[in-house]
N, CA, C and O atoms as CSV, one atom per row, in Angstrom:
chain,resi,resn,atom,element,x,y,z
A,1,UNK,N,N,7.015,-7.879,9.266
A,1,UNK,CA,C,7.357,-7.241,8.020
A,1,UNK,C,C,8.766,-7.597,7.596
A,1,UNK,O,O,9.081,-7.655,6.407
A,2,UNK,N,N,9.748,-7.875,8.754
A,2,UNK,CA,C,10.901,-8.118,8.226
A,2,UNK,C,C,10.972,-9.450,7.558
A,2,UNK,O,O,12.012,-9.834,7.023
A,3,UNK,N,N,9.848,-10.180,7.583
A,3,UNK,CA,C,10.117,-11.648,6.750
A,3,UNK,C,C,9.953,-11.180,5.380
A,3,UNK,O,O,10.784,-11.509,4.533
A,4,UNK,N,N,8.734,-10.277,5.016
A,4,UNK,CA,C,8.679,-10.069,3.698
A,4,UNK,C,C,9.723,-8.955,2.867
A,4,UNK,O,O,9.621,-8.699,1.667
A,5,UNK,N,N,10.493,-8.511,3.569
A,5,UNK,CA,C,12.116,-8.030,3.287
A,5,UNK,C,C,12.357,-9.084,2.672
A,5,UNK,O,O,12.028,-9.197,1.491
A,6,UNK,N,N,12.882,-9.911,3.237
A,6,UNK,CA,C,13.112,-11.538,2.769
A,6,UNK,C,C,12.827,-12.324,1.452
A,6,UNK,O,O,13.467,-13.278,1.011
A,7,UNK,N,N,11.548,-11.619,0.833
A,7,UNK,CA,C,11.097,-12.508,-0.279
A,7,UNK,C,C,11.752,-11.978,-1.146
A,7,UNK,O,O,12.119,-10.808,-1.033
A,8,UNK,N,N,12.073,-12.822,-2.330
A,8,UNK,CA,C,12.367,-12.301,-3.875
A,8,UNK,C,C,10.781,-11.468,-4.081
A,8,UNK,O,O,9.791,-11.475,-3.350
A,9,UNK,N,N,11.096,-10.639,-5.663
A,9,UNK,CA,C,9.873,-10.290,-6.082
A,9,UNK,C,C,8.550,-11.056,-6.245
A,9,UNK,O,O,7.390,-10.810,-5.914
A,10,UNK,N,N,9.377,-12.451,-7.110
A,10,UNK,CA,C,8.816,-13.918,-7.349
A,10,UNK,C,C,7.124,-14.331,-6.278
A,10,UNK,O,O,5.906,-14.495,-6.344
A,11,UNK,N,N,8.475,-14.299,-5.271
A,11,UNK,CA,C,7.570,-14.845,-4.407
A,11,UNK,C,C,6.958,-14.153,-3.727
A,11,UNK,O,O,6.288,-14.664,-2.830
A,12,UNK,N,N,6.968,-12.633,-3.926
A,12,UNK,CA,C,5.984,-11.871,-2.921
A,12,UNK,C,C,4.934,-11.831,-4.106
A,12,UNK,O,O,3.773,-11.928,-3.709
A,13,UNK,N,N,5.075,-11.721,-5.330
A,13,UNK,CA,C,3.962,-11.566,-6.368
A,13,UNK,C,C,3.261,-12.738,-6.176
A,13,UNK,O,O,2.064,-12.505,-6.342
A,14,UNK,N,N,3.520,-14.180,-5.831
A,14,UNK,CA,C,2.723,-15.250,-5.933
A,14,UNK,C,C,2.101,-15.507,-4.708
A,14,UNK,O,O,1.316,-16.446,-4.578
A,15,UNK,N,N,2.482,-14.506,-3.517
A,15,UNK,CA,C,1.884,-14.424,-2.367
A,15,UNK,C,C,0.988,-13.515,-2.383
A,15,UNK,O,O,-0.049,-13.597,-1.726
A,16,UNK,N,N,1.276,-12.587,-3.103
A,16,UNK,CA,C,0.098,-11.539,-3.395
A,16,UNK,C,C,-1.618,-12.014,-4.264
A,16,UNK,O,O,-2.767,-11.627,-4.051
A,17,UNK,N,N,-1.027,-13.007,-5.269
A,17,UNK,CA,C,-1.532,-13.330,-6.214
A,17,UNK,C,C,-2.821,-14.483,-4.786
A,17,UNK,O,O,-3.938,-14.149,-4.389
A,18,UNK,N,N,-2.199,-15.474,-4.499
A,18,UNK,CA,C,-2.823,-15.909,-3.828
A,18,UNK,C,C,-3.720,-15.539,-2.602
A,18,UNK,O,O,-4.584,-16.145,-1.966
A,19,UNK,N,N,-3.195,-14.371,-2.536
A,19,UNK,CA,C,-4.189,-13.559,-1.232
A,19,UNK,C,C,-5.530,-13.106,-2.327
A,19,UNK,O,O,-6.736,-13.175,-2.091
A,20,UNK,N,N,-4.882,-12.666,-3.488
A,20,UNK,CA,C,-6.401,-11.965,-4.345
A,20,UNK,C,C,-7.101,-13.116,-4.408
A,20,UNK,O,O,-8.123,-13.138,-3.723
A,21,UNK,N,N,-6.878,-13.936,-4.945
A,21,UNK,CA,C,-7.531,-15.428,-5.469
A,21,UNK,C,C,-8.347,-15.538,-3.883
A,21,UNK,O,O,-9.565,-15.361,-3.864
A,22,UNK,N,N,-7.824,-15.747,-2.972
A,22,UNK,CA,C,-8.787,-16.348,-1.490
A,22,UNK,C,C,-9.984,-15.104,-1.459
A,22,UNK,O,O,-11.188,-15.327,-1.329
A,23,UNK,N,N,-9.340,-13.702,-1.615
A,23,UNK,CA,C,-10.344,-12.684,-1.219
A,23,UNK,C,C,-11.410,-12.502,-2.575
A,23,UNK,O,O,-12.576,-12.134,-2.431
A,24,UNK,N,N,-11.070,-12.683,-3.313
A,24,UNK,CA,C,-11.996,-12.870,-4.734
A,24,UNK,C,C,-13.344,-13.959,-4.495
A,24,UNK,O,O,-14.484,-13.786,-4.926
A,25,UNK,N,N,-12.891,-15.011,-3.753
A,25,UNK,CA,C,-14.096,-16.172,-3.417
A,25,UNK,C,C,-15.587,-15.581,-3.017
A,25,UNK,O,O,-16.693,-15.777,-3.521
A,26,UNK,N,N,-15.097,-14.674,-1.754
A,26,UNK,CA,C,-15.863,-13.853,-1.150
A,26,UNK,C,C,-16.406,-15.153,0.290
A,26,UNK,O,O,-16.926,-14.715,1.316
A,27,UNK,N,N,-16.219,-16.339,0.139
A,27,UNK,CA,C,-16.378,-16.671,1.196
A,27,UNK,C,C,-15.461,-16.682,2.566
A,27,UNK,O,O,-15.343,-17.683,3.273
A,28,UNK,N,N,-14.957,-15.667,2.779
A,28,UNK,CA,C,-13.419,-15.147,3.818
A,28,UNK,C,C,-14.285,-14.677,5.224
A,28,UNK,O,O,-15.022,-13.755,4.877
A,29,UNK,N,N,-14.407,-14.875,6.202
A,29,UNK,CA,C,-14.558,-14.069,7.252
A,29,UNK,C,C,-14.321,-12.846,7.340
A,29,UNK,O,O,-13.368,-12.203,6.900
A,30,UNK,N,N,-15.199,-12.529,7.916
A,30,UNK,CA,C,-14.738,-10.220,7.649
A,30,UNK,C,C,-13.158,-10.532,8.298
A,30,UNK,O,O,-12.130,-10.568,7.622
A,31,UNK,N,N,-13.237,-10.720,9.605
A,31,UNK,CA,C,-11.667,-10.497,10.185
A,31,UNK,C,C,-10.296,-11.174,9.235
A,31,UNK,O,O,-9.134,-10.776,9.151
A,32,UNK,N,N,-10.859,-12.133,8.708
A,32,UNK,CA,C,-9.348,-13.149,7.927
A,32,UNK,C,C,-9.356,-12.171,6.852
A,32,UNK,O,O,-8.366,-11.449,6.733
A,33,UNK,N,N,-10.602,-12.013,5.834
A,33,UNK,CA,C,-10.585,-10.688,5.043
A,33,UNK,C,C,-9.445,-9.660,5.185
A,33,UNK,O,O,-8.636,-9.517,4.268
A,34,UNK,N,N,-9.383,-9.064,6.130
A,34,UNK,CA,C,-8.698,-7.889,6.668
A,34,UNK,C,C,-7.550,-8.247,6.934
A,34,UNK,O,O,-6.570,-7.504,6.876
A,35,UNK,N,N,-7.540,-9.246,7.207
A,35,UNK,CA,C,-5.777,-9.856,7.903
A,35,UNK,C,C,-5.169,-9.790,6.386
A,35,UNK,O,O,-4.369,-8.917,6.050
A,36,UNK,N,N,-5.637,-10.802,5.522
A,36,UNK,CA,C,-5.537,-10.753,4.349
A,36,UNK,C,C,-5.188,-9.677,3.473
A,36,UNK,O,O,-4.249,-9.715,2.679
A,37,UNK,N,N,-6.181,-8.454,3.685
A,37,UNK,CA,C,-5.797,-7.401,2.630
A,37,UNK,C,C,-4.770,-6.601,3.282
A,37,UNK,O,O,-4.222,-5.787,2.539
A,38,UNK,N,N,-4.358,-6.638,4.558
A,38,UNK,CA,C,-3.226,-6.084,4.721
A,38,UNK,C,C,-1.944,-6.789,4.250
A,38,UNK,O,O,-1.013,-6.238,3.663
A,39,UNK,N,N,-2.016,-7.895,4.541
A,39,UNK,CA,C,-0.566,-8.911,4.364
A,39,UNK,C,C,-0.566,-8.480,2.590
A,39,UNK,O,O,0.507,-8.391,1.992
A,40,UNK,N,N,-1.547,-8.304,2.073
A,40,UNK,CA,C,-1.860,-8.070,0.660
A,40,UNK,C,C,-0.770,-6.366,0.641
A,40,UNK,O,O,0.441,-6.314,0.422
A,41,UNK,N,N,-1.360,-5.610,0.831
A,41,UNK,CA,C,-1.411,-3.990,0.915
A,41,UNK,C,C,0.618,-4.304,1.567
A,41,UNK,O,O,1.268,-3.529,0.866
A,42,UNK,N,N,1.421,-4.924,2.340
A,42,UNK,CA,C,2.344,-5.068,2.487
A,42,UNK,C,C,3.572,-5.988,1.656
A,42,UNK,O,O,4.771,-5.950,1.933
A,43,UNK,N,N,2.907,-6.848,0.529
A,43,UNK,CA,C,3.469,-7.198,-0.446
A,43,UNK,C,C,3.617,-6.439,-1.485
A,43,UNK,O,O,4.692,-6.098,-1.979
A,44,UNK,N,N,2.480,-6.136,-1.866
A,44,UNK,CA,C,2.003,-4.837,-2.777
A,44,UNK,C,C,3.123,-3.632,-2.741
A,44,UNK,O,O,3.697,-3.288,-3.774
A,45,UNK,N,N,3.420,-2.939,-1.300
A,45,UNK,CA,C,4.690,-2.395,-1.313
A,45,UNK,C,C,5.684,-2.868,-1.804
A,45,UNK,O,O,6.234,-2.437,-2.817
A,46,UNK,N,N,6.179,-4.210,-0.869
A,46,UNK,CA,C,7.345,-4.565,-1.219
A,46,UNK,C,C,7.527,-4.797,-2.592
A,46,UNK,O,O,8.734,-4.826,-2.833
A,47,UNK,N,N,6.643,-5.027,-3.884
A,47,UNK,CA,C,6.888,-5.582,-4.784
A,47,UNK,C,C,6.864,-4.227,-5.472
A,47,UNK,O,O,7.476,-4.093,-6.532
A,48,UNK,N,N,6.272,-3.331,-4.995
A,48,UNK,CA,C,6.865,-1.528,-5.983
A,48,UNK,C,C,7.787,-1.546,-5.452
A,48,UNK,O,O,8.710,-1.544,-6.266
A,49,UNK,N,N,8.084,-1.563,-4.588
A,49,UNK,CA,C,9.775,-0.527,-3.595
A,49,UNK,C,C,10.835,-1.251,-4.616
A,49,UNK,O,O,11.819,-0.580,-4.928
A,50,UNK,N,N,10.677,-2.851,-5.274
A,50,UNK,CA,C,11.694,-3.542,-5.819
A,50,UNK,C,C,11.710,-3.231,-6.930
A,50,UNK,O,O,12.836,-3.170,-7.423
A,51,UNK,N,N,10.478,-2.881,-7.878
A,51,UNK,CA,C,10.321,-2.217,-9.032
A,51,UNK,C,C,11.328,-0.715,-9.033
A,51,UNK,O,O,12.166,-0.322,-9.845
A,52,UNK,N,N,11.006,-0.338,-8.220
A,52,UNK,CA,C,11.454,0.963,-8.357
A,52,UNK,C,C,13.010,0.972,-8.195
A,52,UNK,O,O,13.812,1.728,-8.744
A,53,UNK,N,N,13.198,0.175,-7.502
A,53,UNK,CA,C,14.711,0.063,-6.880
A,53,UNK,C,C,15.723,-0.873,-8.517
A,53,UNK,O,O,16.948,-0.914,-8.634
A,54,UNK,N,N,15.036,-1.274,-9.176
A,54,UNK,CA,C,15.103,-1.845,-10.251
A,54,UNK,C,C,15.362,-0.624,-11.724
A,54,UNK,O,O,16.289,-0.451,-12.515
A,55,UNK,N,N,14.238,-0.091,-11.558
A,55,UNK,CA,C,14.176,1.045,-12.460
A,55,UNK,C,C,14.988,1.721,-12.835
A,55,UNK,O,O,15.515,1.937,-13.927
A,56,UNK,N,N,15.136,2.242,-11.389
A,56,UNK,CA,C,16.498,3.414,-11.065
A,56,UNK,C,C,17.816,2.785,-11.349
A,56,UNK,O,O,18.669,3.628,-11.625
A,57,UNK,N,N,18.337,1.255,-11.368
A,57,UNK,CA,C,19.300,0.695,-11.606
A,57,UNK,C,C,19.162,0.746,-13.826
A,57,UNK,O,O,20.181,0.914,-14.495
A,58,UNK,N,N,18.173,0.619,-14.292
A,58,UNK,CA,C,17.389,0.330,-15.167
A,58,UNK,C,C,18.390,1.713,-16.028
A,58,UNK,O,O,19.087,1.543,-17.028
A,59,UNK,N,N,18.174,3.089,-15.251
A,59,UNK,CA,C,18.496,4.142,-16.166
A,59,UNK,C,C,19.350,4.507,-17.178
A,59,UNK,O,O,19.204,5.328,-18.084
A,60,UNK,N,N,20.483,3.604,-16.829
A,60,UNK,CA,C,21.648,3.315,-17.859
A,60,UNK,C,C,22.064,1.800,-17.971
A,60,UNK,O,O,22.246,0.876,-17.179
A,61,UNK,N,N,22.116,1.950,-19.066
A,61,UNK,CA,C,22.374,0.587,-19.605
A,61,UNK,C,C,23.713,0.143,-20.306
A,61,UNK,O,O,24.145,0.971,-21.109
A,62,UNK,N,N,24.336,-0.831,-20.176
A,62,UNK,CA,C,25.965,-1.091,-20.883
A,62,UNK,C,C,25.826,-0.846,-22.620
A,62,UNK,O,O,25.326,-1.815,-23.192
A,63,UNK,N,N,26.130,0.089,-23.334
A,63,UNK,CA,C,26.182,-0.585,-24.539
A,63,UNK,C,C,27.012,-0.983,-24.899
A,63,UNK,O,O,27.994,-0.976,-24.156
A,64,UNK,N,N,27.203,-1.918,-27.042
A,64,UNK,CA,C,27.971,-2.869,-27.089
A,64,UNK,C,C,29.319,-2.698,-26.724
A,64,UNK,O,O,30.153,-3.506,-26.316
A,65,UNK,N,N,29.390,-1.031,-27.034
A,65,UNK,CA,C,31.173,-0.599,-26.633
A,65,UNK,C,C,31.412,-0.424,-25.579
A,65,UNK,O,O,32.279,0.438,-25.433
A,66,UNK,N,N,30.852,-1.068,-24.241
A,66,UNK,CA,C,31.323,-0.911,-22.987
A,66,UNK,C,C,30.635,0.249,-22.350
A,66,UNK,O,O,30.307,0.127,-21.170
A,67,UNK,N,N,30.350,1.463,-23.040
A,67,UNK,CA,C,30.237,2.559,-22.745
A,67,UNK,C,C,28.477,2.130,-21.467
A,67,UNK,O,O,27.748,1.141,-21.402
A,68,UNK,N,N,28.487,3.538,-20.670
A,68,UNK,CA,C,26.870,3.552,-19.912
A,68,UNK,C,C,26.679,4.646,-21.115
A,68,UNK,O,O,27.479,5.340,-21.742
A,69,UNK,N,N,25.154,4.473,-21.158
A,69,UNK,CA,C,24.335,4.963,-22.099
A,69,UNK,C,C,22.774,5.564,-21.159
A,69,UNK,O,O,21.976,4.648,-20.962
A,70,UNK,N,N,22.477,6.509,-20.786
A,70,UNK,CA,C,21.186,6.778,-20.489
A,70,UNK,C,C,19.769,5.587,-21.315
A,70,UNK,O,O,19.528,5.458,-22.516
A,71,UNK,N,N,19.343,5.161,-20.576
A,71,UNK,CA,C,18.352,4.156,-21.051
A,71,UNK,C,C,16.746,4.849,-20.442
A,71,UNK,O,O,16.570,5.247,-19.291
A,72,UNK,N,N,15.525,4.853,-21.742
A,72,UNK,CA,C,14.569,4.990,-21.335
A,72,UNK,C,C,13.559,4.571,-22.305
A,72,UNK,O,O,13.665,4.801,-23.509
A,73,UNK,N,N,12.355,3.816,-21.645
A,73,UNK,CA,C,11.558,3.176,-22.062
A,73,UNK,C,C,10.459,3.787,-23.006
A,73,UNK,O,O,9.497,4.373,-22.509
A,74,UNK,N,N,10.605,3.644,-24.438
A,74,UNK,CA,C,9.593,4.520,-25.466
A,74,UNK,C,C,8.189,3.978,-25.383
A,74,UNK,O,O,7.900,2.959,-26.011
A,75,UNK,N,N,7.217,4.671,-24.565
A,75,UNK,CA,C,5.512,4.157,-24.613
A,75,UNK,C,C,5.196,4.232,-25.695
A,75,UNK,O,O,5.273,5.239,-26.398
A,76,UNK,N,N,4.674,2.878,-26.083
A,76,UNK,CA,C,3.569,2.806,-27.256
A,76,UNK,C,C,2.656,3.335,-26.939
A,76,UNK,O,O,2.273,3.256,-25.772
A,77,UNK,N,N,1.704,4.377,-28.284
A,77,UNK,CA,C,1.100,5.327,-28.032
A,77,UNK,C,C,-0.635,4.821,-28.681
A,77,UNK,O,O,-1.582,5.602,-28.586
């Protein structure tokens, strides 16, 4: 697990991406399957924990006068 500490977001999303793509085939061995959706299920973390860790940096934002400004994202409805 400590290698995937290691990855940018980048590259844990395109490691993720490629685990769906192999398990999507459906031709996987039950056991590689499983190896798979965990290494999956452990990117998957890492790539929220960075979201989130992002977010929370996200909450204020510089505006033009230097000033921090509370920042939050308006959902289209």
């Amino acid at each position: 697990m400590s290698e995937e500490k290691e990855l940018t977001f980048e590259e844990a999303m395109a490691k993720l991406e490629e685990i769906v793509e192999k398990l999507e085939e459906g031709n996987v061995p039950l056991e590689q399957a499983i190896s798979f959706f965990q290494e999956g299920m452990k990117l998957s973390k890492l790539c929220h924990d960075k979201l989130q860790n992002v977010e929370k940096q996200m909450e204020y934002i510089l505006r033009e006068d230097g000033q921090l400004a509370p920042f939050s994202l308006q959902e289209e409805e």
